[in-house]
C-alpha positions in Angstrom: 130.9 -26.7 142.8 132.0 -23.7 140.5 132.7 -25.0 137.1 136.0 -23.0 136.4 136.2 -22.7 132.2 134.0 -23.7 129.4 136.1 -24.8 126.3 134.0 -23.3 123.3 135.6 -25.5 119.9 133.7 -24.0 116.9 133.8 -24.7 113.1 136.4 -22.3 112.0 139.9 -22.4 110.8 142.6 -24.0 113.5 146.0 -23.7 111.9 148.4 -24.9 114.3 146.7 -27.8 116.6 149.8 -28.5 118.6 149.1 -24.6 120.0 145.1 -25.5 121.1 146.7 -28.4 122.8 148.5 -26.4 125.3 145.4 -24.7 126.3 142.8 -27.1 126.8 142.5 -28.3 130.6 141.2 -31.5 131.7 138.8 -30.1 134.0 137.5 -27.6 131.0 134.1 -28.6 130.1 134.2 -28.9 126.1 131.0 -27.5 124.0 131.6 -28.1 120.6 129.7 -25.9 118.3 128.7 -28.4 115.2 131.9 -28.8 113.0 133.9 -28.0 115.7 133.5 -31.3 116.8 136.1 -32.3 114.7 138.2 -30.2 115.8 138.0 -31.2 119.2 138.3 -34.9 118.0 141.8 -34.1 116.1 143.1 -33.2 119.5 142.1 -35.9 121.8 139.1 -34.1 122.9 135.8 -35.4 124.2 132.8 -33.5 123.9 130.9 -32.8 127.4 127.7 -31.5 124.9 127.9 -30.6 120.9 125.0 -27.7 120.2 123.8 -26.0 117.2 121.5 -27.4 114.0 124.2 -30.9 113.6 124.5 -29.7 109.7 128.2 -29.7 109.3 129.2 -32.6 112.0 131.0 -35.3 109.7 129.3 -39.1 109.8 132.2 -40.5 111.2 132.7 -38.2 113.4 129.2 -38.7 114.8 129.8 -42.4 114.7 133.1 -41.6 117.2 130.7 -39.4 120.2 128.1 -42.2 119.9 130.1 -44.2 121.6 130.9 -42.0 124.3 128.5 -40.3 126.2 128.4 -36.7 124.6 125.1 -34.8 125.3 123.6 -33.5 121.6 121.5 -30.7 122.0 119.8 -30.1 118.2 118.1 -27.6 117.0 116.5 -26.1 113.2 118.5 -25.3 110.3 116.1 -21.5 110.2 116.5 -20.1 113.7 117.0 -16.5 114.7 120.0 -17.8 116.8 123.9 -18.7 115.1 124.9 -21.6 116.3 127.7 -20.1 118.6 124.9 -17.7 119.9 123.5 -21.1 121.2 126.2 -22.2 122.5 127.2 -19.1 124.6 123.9 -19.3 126.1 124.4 -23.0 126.8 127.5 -22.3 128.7 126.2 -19.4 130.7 123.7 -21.6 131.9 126.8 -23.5 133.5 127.3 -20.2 135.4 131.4 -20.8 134.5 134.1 -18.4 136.1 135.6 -18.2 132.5 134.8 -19.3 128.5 137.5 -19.7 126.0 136.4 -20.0 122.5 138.0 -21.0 119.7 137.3 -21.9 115.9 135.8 -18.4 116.2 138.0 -16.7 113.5 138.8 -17.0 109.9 137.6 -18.6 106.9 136.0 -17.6 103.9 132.9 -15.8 105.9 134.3 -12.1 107.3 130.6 -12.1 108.2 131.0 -14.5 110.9 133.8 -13.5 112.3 132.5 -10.4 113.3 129.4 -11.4 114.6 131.5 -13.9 116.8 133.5 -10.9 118.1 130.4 -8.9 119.5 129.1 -11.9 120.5 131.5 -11.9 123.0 129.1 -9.4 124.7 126.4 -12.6 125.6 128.7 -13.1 128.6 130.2 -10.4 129.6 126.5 -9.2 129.9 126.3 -12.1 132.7 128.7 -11.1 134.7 131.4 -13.8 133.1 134.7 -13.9 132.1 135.2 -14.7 128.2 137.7 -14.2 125.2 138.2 -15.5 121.7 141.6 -16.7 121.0 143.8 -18.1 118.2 147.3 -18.4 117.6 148.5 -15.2 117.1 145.3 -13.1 118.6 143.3 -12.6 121.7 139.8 -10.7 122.0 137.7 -9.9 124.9 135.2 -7.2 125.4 135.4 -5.1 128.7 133.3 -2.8 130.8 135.3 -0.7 133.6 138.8 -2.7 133.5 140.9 -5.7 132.1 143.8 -7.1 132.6 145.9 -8.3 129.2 149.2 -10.5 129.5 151.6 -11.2 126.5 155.0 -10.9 125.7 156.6 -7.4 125.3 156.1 -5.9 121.7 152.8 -7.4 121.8 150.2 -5.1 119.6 147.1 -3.7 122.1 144.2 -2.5 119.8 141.4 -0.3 121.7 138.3 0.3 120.2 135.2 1.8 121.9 131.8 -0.3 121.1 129.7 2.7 122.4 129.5 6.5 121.6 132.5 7.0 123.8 134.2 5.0 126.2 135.7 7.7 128.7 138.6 8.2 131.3 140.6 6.0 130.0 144.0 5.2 132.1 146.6 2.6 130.9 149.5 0.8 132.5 152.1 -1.2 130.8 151.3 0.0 127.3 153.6 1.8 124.9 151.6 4.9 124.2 149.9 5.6 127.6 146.3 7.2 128.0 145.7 9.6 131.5 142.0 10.0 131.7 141.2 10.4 127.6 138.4 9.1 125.9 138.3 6.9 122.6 135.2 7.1 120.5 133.5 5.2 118.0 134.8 4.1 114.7 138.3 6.5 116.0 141.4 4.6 115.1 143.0 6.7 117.9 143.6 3.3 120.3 144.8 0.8 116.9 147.9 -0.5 117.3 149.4 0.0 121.1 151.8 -1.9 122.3 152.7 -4.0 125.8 155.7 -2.7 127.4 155.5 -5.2 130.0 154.0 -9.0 130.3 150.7 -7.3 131.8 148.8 -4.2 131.2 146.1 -3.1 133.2 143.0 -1.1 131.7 140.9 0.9 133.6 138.1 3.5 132.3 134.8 5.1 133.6 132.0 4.6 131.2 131.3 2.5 127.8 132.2 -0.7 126.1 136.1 -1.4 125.2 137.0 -4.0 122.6 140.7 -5.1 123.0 142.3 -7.0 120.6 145.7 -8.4 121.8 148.2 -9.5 118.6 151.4 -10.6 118.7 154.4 -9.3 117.0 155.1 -10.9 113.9 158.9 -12.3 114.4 161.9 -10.2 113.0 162.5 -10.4 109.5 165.7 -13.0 108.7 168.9 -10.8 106.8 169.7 -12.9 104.2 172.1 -12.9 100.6 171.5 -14.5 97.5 174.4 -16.9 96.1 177.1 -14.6 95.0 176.1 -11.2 96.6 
């Protein structure tokens, strides 16, 4: 039987948990990524497998998945591999329809985030389905079309990962392209916007990174005491 999703939890910074519990499925298989196994813990999760070099999973929180029958898969501190590398490759193994990750973004290591981002590329490369997402953003790397949903107002970033990324078409976005191309390090696609709770993304040639964010809320009018 297909495996529909792989739940990616890794080690990085989950703000609003309430949020994360509202995406997690029960028939997700969840792959914690070291310390994300905390995370997963702190909302009723159990691990299916926990990957990486083990260096930041907490005592006690190892002493909760030995009682259950979480599969560890260790490896080295030194390895030419991140940790989340590892565990993308572990869940294309599974040959999943989808993989979610999150834990992917902030902290104190701007590094790691954007390694995480292009790593996004590992299944996409495989033919599978995969984003990083957070409370306020969502990420995914495309080749010849996606399909983004949000709420209206929604900010749509565009970036091209390749020399050019050409004939470009949008629908549902704010500022439409007809056939244009993006290219490289051009801040041209930044800062879109959804004009409708889908927008649909087709282009010809290259590698699209699309960064969905939503729209802050409106600012609150307010008066001091005595104005």
């Amino acid at each position: 039987m297909l495996l529909k999703r792989v739940v990616i939890i890794a080690n990085g910074d989950l703000k609003d948990l309430s949020y994360y519990h509202g995406l997690v499925e029960e028939s997700d298989f969840v792959l914690c990524v070291n310390g994300g196994t905390g995370h997963a813990l702190a909302l009723g999760l159990e691990p299916d497998t926990i990957i990486g070099d083990l260096d930041s999973l907490h005592p006690s929180d190892r002493e909760k998945i030995d009682q259950n029958y979480t599969q560890l898969i260790g490896h080295p501190a030194e390895k030419d591999k991140s940790d989340l590398e590892l565990a993308l490759d572990h869940a294309v193994s599974l040959k999943p329809a989808e993989i979610l990750i999150i834990g992917a973004l902030g902290g104190a290591r701007y590094d790691h985030a954007f390694i995480n981002t292009l790593l996004l590329y590992v299944p996409l490369r495989n033919g599978i389905s995969a984003r990083i997402i957070d409370e306020r953003q969502e990420i995914i790397m495309a080749r010849k079309e996606a399909i983004i949903t949000g709420s209206k107002g929604a900010y749509i970033s565009l970036f091209a990962l390749t020399n050019e990324v050409s004939g470009i078409v949008t629908e549902g976005l704010k500022y439409a392209l007809n056939g244009e191309s993006l290219s490289y390090a051009s801040t041209r696609g930044l800062s879109n916007e959804l004009t409708a709770e889908q927008a649909k993304i087709t282009f010809k040639s290259g590698l699209l990174l699309i960064i969905k964010t939503q729209a802050p809320p409106p600012a609150t009018d307010f008066s001091w005491p005595g104005h």
